[in-house]
N, C-alpha and C positions, 0 to 999 in steps of 0.2 A: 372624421375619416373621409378621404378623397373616394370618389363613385370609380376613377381608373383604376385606382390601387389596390382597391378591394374583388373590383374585378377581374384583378392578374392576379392577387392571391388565391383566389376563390380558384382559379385555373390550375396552376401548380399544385395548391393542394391534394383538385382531385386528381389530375395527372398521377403526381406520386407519392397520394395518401399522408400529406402532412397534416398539421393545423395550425392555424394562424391565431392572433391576436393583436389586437391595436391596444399600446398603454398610453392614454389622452395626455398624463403628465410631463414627457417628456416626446410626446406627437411619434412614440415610434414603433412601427409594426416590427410581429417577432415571428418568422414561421419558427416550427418543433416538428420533431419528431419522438411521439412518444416522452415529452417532455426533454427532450434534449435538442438545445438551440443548435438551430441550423442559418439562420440570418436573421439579423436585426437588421432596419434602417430607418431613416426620418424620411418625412416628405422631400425635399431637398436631393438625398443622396440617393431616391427611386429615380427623380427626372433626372439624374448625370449619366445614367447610363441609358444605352439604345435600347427597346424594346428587344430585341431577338436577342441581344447577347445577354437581357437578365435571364431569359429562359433556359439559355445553353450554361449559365453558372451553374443552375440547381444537380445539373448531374454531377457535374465535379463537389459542389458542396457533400451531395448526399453519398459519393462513393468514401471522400475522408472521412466520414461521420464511422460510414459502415468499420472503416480502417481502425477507427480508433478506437472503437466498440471491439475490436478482435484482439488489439492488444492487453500488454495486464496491469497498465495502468488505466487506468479508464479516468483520465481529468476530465470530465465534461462538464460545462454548465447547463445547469438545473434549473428552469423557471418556473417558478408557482404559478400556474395558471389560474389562479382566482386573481391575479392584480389587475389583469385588462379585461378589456372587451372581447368576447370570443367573435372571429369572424367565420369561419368554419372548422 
């Protein structure tokens, strides 16, 4: 696990109450909420975007999430949290 990357997780999370985890096998962090994925990425596809516009993603991620939590289908993916490393 990268020391930047854990440290802008760490930040978002507690911004807006998410949790994160690093799964080593395929090097890639997962924030959730409440076990419903909200972004995956690898090391690689953290450094392609700028710092401020990852943070201005998370609102738009988590307002879709909310959206699709209201509908009646509810597809969401479900990640076991025992696979990774918890980071917060």
């Amino acid at each position: 696990m990268r020391h930047d990357i854990v440290e802008f997780v760490k930040t978002v999370c507690k911004r807006y109450k998410l949790e994160a985890y690093y799964m080593p096998d395929g090097d890639t962090y997962v924030v959730t909420r409440k076990g419903r994925a909200i972004q995956n990425f690898n090391t690689r596809q953290f450094y392609e975007i700028p710092k401020i516009q990852r943070m201005k993603d998370y609102i738009g991620l988590i307002m879709g999430l909310n959206h699709n939590l209201g509908e009646k289908h509810k597809e969401q993916l479900y990640l076991r949290r025992n696979y990774g490393i918890k980071i917060i």
